[in-house]
PAKOL-715753 format. One record per residue (C-alpha): residue in one letter; chain; residue number from 1; x, y, z. Coordinates in nm, 4 decimals. Layout:
N
<res=a; chain=A; n=NUM; east=X; north=Y; up=Z>
...
END
This chain:
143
<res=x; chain=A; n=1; east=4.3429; north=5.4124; up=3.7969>
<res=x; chain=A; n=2; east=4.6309; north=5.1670; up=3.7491>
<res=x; chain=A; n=3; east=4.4096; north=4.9210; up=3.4860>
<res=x; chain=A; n=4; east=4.2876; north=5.2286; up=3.3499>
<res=x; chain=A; n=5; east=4.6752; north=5.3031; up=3.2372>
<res=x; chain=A; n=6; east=4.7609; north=4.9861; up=3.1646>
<res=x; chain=A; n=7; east=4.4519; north=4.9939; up=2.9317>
<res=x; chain=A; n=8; east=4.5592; north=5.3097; up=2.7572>
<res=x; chain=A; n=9; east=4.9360; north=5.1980; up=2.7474>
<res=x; chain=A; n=10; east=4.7513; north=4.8158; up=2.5606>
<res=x; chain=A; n=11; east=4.5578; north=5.0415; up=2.3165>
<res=x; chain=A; n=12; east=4.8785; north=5.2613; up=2.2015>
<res=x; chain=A; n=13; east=5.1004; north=4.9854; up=2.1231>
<res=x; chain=A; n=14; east=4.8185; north=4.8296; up=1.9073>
<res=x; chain=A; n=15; east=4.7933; north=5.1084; up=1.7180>
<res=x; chain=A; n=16; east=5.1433; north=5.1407; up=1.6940>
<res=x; chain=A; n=17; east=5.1743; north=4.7944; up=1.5951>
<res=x; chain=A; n=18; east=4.8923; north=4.7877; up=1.3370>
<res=x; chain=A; n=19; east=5.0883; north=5.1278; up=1.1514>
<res=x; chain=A; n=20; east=5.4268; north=4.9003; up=1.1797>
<res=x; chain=A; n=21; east=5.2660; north=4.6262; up=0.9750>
<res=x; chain=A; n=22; east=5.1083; north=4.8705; up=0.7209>
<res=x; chain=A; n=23; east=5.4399; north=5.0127; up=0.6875>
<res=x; chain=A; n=24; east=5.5989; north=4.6981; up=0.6339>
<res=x; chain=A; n=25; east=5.3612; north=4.5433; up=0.3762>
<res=x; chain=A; n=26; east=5.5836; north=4.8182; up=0.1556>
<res=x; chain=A; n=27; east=5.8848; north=4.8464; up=0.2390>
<res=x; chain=A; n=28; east=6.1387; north=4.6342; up=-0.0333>
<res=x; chain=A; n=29; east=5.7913; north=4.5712; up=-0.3009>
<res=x; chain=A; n=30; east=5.6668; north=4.6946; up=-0.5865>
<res=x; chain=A; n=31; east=5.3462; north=4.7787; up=-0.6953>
<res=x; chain=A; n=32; east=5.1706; north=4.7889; up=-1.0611>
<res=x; chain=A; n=33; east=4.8461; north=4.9048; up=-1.1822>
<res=x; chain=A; n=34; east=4.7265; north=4.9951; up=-1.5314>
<res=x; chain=A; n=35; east=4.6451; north=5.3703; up=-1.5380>
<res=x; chain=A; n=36; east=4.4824; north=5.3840; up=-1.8987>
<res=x; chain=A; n=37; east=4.5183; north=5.3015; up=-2.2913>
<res=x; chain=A; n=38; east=4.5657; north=5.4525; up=-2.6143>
<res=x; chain=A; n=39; east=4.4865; north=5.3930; up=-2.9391>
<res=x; chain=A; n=40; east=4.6554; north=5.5992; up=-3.2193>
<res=x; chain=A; n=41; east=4.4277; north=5.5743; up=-3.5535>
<res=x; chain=A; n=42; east=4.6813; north=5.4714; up=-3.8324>
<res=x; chain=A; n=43; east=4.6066; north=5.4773; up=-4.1869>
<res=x; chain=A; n=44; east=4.7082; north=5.1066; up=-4.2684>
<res=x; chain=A; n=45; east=4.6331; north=4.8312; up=-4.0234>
<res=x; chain=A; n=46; east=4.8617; north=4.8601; up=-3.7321>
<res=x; chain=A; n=47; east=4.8715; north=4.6011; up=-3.4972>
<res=x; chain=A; n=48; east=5.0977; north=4.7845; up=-3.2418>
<res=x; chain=A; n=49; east=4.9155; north=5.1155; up=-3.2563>
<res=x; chain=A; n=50; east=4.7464; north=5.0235; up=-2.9361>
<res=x; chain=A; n=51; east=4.9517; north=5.1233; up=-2.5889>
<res=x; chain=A; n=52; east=4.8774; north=4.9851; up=-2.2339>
<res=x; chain=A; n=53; east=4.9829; north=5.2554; up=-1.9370>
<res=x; chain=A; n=54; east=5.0830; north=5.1654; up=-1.6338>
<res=x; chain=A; n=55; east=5.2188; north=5.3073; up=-1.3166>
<res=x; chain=A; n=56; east=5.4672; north=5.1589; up=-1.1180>
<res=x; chain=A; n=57; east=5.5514; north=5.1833; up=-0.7462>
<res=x; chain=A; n=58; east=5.8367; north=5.1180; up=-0.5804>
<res=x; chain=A; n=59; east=5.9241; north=5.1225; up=-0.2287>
<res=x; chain=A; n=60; east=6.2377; north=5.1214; up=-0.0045>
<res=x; chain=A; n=61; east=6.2838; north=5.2630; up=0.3746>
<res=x; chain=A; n=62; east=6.2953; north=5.6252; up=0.2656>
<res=x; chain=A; n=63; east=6.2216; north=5.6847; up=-0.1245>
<res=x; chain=A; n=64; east=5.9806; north=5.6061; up=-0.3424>
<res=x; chain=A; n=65; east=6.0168; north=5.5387; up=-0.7174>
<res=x; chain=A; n=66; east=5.7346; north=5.6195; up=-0.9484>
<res=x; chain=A; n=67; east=5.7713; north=5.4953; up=-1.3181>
<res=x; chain=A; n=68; east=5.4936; north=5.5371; up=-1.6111>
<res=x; chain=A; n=69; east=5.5122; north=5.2657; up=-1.8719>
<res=x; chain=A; n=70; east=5.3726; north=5.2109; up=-2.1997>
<res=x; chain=A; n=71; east=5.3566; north=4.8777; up=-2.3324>
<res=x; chain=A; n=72; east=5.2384; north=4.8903; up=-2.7174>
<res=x; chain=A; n=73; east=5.0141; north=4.6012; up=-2.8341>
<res=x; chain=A; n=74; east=5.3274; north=4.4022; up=-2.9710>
<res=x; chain=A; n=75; east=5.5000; north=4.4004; up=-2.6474>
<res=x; chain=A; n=76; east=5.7266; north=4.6948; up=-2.6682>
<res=x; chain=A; n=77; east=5.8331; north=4.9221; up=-2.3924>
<res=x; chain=A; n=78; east=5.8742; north=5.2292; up=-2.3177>
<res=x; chain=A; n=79; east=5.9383; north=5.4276; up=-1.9796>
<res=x; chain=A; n=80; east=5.7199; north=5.7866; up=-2.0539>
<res=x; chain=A; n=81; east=5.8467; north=5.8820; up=-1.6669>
<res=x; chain=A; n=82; east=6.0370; north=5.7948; up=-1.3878>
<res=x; chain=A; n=83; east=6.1035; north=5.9951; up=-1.0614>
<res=x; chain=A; n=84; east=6.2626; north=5.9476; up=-0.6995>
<res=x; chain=A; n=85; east=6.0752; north=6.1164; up=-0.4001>
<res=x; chain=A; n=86; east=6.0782; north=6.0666; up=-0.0297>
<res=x; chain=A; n=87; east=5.7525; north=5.9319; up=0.1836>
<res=x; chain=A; n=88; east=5.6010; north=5.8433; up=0.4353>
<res=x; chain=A; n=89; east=5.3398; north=5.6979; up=0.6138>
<res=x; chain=A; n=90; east=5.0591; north=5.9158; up=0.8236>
<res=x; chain=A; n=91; east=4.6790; north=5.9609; up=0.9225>
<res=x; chain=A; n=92; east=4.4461; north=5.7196; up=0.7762>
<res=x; chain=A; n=93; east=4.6820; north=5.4701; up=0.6392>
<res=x; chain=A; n=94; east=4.7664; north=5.7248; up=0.3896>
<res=x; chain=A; n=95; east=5.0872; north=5.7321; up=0.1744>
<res=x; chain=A; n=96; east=5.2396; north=6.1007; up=0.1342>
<res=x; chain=A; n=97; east=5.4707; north=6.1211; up=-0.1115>
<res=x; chain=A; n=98; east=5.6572; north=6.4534; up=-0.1143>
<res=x; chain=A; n=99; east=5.6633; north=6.5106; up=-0.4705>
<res=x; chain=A; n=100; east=5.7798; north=6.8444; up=-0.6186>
<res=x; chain=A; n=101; east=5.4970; north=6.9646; up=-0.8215>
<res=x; chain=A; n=102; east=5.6997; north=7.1522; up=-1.1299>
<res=x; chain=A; n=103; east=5.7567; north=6.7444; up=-1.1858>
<res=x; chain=A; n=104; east=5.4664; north=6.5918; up=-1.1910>
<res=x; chain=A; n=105; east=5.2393; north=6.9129; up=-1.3126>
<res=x; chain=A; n=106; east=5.1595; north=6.7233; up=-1.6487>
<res=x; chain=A; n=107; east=5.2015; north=6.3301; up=-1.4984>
<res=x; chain=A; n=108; east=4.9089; north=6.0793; up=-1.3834>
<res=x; chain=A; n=109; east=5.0726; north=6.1928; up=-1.0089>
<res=x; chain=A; n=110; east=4.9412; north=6.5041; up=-1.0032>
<res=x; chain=A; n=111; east=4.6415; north=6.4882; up=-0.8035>
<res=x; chain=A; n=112; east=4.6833; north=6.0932; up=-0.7068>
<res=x; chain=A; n=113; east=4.5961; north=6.0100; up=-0.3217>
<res=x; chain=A; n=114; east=4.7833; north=5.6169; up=-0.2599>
<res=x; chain=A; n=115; east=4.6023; north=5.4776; up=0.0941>
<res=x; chain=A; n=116; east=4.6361; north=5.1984; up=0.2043>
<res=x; chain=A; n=117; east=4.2940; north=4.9510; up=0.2800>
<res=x; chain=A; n=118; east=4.2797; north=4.6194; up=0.3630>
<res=x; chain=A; n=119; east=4.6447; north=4.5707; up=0.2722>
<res=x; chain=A; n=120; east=4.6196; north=4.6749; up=-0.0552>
<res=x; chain=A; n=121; east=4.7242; north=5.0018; up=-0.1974>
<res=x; chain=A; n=122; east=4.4662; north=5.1829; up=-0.3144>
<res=x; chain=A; n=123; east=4.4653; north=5.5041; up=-0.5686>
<res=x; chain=A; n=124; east=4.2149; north=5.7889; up=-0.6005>
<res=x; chain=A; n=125; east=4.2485; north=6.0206; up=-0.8690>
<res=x; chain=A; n=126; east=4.0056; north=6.3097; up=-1.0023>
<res=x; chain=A; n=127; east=3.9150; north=6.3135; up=-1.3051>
<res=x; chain=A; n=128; east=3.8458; north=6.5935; up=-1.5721>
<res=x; chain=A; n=129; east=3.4753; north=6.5210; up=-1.5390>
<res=x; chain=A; n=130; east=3.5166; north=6.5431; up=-1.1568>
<res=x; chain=A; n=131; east=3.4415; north=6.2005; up=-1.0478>
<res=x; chain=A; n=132; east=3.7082; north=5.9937; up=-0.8644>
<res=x; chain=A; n=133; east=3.8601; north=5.6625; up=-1.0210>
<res=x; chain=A; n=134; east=4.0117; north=5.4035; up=-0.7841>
<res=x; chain=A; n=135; east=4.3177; north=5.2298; up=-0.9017>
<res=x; chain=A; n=136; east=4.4270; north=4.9146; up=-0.6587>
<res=x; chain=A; n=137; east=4.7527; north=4.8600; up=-0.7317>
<res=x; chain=A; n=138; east=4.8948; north=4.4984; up=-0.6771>
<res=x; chain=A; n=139; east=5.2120; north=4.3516; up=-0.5742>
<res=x; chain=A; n=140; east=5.4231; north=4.2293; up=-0.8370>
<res=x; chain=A; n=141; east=5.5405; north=3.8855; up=-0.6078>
<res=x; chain=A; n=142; east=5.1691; north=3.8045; up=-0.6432>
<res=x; chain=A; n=143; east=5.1092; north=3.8088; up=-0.9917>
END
């Protein structure tokens, strides 16, 4: 009975542990992924009609900050979104950000599942043809 305990008691603090260090690969980072393009048809040659999207995530204790950025083909910037929400971590290493969804009803967020797998943040979004496009999302320190 007692190794049976002490076997159980082992097992929780694992799993404990291995949620601490998911929750700690976030905490103070930031997180970028590109989300999409556009091109805008111009009638002269435009060299900065093109736009790159991307969506940026950043973490602290409590909040998350999502921003949506466009950077045009010549380098400008331009910040299409940025909100402020709480989150946290729960089942399945997912990330649950309580977003208010008048905000984000006509944003990339609506609809976006973050997870994390194999340390790596992971997006799944739906898509209007109703398959589901993975984003990984990579730490900024790294690139």
């Amino acid at each position: 009975m007692k190794k049976s305990i002490t076997f159980l008691i082992l097992i929780s603090s694992f799993l404990g542990l291995n949620a601490q260090n998911e929750y700690d690969i976030l905490i103070n980072q930031t997180f970028i992924s590109s989300i999409g393009s556009v091109c805008e048809e111009t009638p002269e040659p435009d060299p900065c009609a093109g736009l790159e999207v991307y969506l940026i995530l950043k973490f602290t204790k409590e909040n998350i900050s999502i921003v949506e950025k466009e950077i045009s083909s010549c380098g400008s910037e331009y910040i299409t979104s940025k909100l402020d929400y709480h989150w946290e971590l729960i089942q399945n290493s997912e990330i649950k950000v309580h977003s208010i969804p008048k905000e984000i009803e006509y944003k990339f967020l609506k609809d976006l599942v973050l997870k994390i797998e194999d340390g790596k943040i992971i997006g799944y979004k739906k898509l209007w043809n109703k398959k589901t496009s993975r984003i990984e999302f990579k730490n900024t320190k790294l690139l």
